[in-house]
LUMGU-818372 format. One record per residue (C-alpha): residue in one letter; x, y negated, z negated. Coordinates in steps of 0.2 Angstrom, whole numbers, plus 5000, padded with zeros to 4 digits. Each point is the difference from the previous one (the first is absolute). Layout:
N
AXYZ/...
//
This chain:
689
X487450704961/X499749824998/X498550015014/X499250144988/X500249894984/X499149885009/X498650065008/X499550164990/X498949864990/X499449935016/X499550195006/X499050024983/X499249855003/X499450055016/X499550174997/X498949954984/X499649875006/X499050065020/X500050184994/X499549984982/X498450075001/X500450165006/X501650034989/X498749954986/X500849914983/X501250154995/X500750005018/X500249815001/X501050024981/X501050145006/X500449925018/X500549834994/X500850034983/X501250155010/X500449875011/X500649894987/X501050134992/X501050045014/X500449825005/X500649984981/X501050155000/X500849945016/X500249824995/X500950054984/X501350125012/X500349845010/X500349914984/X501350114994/X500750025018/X500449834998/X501049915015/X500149865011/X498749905009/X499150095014/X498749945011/X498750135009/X499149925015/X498450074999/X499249935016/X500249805010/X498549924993/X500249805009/X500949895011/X499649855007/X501649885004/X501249984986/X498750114990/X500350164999/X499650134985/X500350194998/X499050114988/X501550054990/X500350054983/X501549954991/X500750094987/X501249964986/X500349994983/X498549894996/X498950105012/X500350184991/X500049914982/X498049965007/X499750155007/X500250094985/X499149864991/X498550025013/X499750165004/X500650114983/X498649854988/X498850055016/X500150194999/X499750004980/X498849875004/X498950135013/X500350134991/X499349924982/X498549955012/X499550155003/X499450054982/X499549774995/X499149995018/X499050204998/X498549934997/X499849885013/X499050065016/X501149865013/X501850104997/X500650035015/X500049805004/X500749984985/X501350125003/X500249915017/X500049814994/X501650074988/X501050085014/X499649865011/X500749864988/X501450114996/X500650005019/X499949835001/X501149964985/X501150135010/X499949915016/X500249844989/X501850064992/X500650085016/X499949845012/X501249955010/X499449835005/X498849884994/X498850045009/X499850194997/X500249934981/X498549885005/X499250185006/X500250094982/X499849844991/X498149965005/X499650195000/X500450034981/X498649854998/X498950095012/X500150154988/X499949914983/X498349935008/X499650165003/X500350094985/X499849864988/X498149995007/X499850175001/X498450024990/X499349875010/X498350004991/X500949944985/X499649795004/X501649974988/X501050135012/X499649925014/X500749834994/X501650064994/X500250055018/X499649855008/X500949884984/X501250125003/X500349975020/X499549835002/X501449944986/X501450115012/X499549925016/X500649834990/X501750084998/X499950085017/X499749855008/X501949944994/X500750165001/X499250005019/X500949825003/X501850044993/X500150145014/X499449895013/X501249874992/X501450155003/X499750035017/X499849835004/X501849974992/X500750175003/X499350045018/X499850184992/X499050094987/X501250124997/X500850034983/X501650045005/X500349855014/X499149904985/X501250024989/X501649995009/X499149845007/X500149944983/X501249914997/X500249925016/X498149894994/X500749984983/X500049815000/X498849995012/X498749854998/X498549935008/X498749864998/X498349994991/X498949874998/X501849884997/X500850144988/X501650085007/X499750184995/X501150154996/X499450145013/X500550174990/X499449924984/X498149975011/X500150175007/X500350094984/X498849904990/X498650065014/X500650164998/X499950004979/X498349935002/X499550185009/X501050074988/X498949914985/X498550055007/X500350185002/X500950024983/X498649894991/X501349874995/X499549834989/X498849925009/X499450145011/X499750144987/X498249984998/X499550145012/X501250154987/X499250014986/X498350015010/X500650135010/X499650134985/X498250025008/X500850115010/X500250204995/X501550024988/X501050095009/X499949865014/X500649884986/X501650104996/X500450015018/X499849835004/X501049954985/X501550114998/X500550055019/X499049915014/X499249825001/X500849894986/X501750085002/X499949935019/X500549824995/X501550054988/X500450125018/X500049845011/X501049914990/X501450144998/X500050045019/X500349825006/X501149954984/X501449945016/X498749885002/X499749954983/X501749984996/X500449855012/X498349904993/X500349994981/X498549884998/X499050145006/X500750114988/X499949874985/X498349995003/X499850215001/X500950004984/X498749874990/X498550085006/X500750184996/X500449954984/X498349914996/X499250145007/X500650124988/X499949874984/X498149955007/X499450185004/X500650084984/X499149854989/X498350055006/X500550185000/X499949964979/X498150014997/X499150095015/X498850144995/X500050125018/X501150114998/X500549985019/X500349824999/X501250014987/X501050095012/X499649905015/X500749844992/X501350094995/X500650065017/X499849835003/X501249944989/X501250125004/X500049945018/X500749864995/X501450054992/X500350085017/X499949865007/X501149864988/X501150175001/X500049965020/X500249844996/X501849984994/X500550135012/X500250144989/X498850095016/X500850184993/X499249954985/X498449975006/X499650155009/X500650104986/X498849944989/X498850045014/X500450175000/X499750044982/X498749874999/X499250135013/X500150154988/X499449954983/X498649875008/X499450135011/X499950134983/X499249844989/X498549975012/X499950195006/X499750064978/X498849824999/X499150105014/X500050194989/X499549884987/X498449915009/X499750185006/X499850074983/X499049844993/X498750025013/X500849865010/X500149864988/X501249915001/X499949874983/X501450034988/X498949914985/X498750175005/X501550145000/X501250044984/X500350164990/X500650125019/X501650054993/X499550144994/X498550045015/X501349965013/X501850044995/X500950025017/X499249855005/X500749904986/X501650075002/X500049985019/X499549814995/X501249964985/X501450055012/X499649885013/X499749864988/X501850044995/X500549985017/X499149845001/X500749934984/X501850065005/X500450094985/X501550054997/X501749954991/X501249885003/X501550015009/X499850185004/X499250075016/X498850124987/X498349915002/X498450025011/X499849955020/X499449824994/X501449974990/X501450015012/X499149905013/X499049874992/X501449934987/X501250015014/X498949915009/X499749874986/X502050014996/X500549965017/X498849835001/X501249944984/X501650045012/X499449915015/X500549864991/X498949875006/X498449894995/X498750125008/X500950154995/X500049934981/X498149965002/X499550195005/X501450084986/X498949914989/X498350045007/X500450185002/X500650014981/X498449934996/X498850105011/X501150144995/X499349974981/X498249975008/X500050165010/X500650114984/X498449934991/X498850025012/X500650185005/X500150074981/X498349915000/X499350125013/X500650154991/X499449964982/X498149945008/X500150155012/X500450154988/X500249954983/X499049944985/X498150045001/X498950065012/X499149855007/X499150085013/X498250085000/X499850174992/X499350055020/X501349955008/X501250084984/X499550165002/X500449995019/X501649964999/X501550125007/X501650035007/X500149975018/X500150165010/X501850095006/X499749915017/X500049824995/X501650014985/X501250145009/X500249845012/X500549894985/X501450104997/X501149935013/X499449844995/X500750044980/X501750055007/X500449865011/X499449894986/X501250074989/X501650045010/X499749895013/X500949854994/X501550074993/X500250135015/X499949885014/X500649844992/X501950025007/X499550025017/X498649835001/X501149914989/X501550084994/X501750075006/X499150105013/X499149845008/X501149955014/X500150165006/X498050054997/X499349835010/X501349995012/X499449835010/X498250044996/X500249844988/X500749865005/X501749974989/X500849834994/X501850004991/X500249874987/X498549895008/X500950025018/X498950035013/X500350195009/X500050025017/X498650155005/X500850095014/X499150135009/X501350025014/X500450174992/X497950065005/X500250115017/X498450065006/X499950155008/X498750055015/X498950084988/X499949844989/X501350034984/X501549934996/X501350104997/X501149914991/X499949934982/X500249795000/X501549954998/X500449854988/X500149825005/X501649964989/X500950034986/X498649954987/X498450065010/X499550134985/X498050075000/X499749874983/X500449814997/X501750044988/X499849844996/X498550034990/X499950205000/X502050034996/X499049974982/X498750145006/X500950134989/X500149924984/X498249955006/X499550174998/X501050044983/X501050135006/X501849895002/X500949955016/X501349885008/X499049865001/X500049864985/X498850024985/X498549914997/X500049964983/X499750124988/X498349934992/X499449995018/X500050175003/X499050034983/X498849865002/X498850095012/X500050164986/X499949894985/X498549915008/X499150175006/X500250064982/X499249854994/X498650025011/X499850174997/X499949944978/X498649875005/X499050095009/X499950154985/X499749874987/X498549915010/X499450185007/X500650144988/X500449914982/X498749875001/X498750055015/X498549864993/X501349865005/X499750025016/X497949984999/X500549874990/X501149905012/X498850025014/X498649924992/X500949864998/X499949965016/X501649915000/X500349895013/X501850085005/X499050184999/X498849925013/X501249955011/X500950175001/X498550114999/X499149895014/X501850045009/X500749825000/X498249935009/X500650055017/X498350075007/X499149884992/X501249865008/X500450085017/X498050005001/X499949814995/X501249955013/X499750125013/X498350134999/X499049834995/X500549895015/X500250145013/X498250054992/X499349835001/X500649975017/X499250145010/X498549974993/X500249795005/X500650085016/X498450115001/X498749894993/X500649845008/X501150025015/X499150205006/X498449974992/X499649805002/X501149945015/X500250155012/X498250064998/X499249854995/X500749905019/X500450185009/X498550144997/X498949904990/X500449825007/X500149995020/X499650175002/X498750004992/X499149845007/X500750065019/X498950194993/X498549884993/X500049885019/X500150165008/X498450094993/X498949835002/X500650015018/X499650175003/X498149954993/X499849885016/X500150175009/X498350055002/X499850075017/X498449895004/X500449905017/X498849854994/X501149994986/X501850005009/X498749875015/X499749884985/X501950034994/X500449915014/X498749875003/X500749934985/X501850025005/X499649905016/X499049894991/X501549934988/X501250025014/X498749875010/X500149894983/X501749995000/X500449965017/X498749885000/X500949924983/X501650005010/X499349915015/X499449864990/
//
């Protein structure tokens, strides 16, 4: 079963991709989108199967020495809660395709490129080793180059792919150096010897430049720095937002189950590592938290519809991340997998929306659609409820975003420490931010008047069955998903739902991860669940996640945050949602108004915080400047001026007056050497006196 979740995609691929021309577009659709359904209908079986840890060999891949890799795919608790993430946001993705893509004459490459990233994110979350992780890791950017640059005669298309690539191979490059960091300390690339390894390095050191250096601390900070690439974290997020030059439905896909949900996966599945290098995870906690507080402020005054939501998944990421950070990992990955739901419904309705408008994508030119398109309002005002987390307080009644994101932020207050203050406060504020900006969408998008053309007004419709039938899965896990699933990610259910998926510390006591309990069998699979490595080896940090509970309102056995930390994300989240109706609703000229100002702290947000224009001054500039130095100078002056046009040259221009002495007349060649004899006589004679 776990083979056919796996590479179903893969098969899709293939066949649209080599075999695309004679299935024609409504055969690559139906090929690759089936597929997709029946690995999401088998990934959610093996989700509510549940179990232990197994690992199915696939096939030896490499050995050399001490090296040696199998093709395996590991399943656990973390796997299956990706595999649903993955493939079920895939199939509605495929199938909404179909009716946003029926106009587009390259379809069945299309349909490829999505089956193809989608079975790399699955070969990314079902790694049993580094290196296969290495495997999915580079392919998912592959496919993001692919699709995001899929209409490649778009110049802008085609530099969101490469912006897009180049800034991941900076993060790759680390991530690339903590795995050969791991074998060089580990001898092995395995996760599970990894991690039983553990704590045998935990106070491991070693010598730099005259700096005694903590070795898990190096290795996880490499790893976080794949991790920041990947999930567009501060500093490395500049490739997200122009990543919407891709097709819409690549955008949801890459947003809500594949790419950026890769570096929050990383994180989660080497958490036994993180948790013996608290430097590392101080640091993933302060650039979560910035991410989410940076990323919502320049969500506040964008105008594209899809870059509102970009920059909004980009804040959400990093309260993933600070959520990671204090070791509340069950957190984490439950906000990931509501996240998944309502983003994926948010950026799917901005696409029925751009479909309807003709494709524009300018909130200031929409307004006035409630009415034109009421199921895509509706499908929209539920996932911006999701995203807010509304819901009420100290109850498990509220939307999917409501029982993950304030547990999230509620759980930073409990860690009880300086960072974790840091991103409580952050997420708080971002949380007020990301209210505004979202009710902002909706009241530009469909209410007040029409600011569009009357042309493009009296084309505007509903999308068709094909693309919002999809959305309907999207809606209910955006609305249930959060109060159904919070006891097993963070609740009474955890320590039996994650098992040893998630490494475990009781009261800030490191837990041994023992995986003695793993018997391989000849085909490949254990057969037993793990067993655990002590008395306090639980699936969640109960140090920080005994509050998880309480974190998500619905009571427990934990202690109680205080009570105005539990309302303070609803308070906030109300308070965004009255700002933005008085700027856009009450008083829409404000707005204009504001904008003409040209305020210097609008300029910095709208221009997002200068980081084009200052990664271009220190970087594009100089690299710029130097291959054309290099060119001009050392290629163009030096190497041709001394090589082709210096010494050769003059060695090509002796040669052709040489070959002119060559006339074939013997008198010539007689008096040749009459004057050679002649100086030879002169010199001798010199000589002799």
């Amino acid at each position: 079963m776990y083979s056919a979740i796996v590479f179903l995609p893969l098969a899709g691929a293939i066949i649209a991709g080599f075999f695309g021309r004679a299935l024609g577009p409504r055969g690559s659709e139906v090929v690759t989108s089936g597929f997709l359904i029946i690995s999401a209908i088998l990934a959610c079986i093996a989700f509510t199967q549940g179990g232990g840890t197994q690992v199915v060999t696939v096939l030896p891949w490499m050995e050399s020495g001490s090296f040696a890799v199998d093709w395996s795919l590991r399943i656990d608790a973390l796997t299956r809660v990706m595999l649903v993430v993955v493939t079920v946001v895939s199939s509605v993705v495929h199938v909404y395709s179909i009716g946003y893509m029926s106009h587009d004459p390259h379809r069945p490459r299309f349909f490829a490129y999505l089956s193809l990233f989608t079975f790399a994110m699955l070969m990314l979350v079902t790694a049993d080793n580094f290196l296969q992780l290495f495997f999915g890791w580079e392919g998912v950017g592959l496919a993001s180059y692919l699709l995001i640059g899929f209409w490649y005669k778009k110049p802008s298309a085609n530099a969101a792919a490469i912006k897009a690539f180049i800034v991941n191979r900076v993060g790759d490059f680390g991530f690339a150096l903590g795995i050969m960091a791991t074998f060089f300390v580990f001898d092995t690339v395995d996760f599970t010897s990894v991690f039983q390894a553990v704590p045998s390095k935990a106070d491991d050191t070693f010598f730099f430049l005259g700096f005694e250096v903590h070795v898990m601390t190096t290795i996880c900070l490499l790893l976080f720095m794949g991790a920041m690439g990947k999930s567009a974290q501060f500093f490395l997020h500049t490739w997200l937002p122009d990543a919407m030059e891709g097709p819409t439905p690549v955008s949801a896909l890459i947003h809500a189950a594949t790419m950026v949900t890769a570096g929050v996966f990383l994180v989660c599945r080497c958490s036994p590592m993180f948790e013996y290098a608290p430097g590392a995870l101080a640091v993933v906690t302060v650039i979560g938290a910035t991410t989410a507080f940076f990323a919502a402020t320049i969500g506040l005054f964008q105008n594209d519809i899809k870059r509102v939501i970009a920059y909004s998944t980009c804040s959400q990421l990093g309260y993933m991340f600070f959520a990671a950070g204090v070791s509340a990992y069950g957190a984490a990955m439950f906000h990931l997998f509501t996240h998944a739901f309502f983003k994926a419904l948010l950026f799917l309705g901005a696409g029925s929306v751009i479909h309807a408008m003709s494709d524009e994508q300018d909130m200031r030119k929409m307004g006035g659609l409630q009415t034109m398109l009421p199921i895509t309002w509706s499908f929209m005002v539920v996932g911006t409820l999701a995203l807010t987390g509304v819901g009420i307080p100290f109850t498990s009644i509220g939307f999917a975003g409501f029982a993950s994101k304030d547990a999230v932020i509620e759980l930073a207050y409990a860690a009880g420490t300086s960072v974790g203050m840091y991103a409580f406060v952050m997420g708080v504020v971002a949380a007020l931010m990301t209210s505004f900006y979202s009710w902002r969408l909706i009241f530009m998008t469909f209410h007040g008047p029409h600011r569009a053309s009357n042309e493009v007004i009296k084309k505007v419709h509903e999308s068709g069955n094909v693309m919002l039938i999809p959305l309907v899965v999207l809606v209910a896990g955006s609305i249930v998903a959060g109060a159904f699933f919070k006891d097993f990610f963070i609740g009474s259910k955890s320590d039996s739902f994650w098992g040893e998926a998630i490494y475990v510390a009781d009261h800030g006591a490191h837990a041994k991860y023992d995986h003695a309990a793993i018997d391989h069998d000849a085909h490949g699979s254990d057969t037993a669940e793990h067993a655990a490595a002590d008395e306090h080896g639980t699936a969640v940090d109960t140090h920080t996640d005994s509050h998880a509970e309480d974190a998500g309102h619905g009571g427990g056995h934990g202690h109680h945050p205080p009570d105005w930390v539990v309302l303070m994300p609803v308070l906030v989240t109300v308070l965004g949602f009255a700002i933005a109706w008085y700027f856009y609703i009450s008083r829409p000229d404000l707005p204009p108004k504001i904008a003409a100002r040209r305020n210097p702290i609008y300029l910095f947000l709208y221009n997002k915080w200068y980081f084009d224009e200052l990664y271009d001054f220190i970087f594009v500039r100089p690299a710029r400047w130097l291959g054309r130095m290099l060119w001009k100078q050392g290629d163009g002056w030096f190497i041709d001026g001394f090589g082709p046009d210096g010494v050769s040259a003059r060695v090509l221009d002796t040669t052709k007056r040489v070959i002119q002495l060559q006339t074939g007349y013997i008198y010539h060649y007689a008096f040749a050497m009459l004057i050679g004899v002649a100086i030879l006589t002169t010199v001798f004679a010199v000589r002799a006196f």
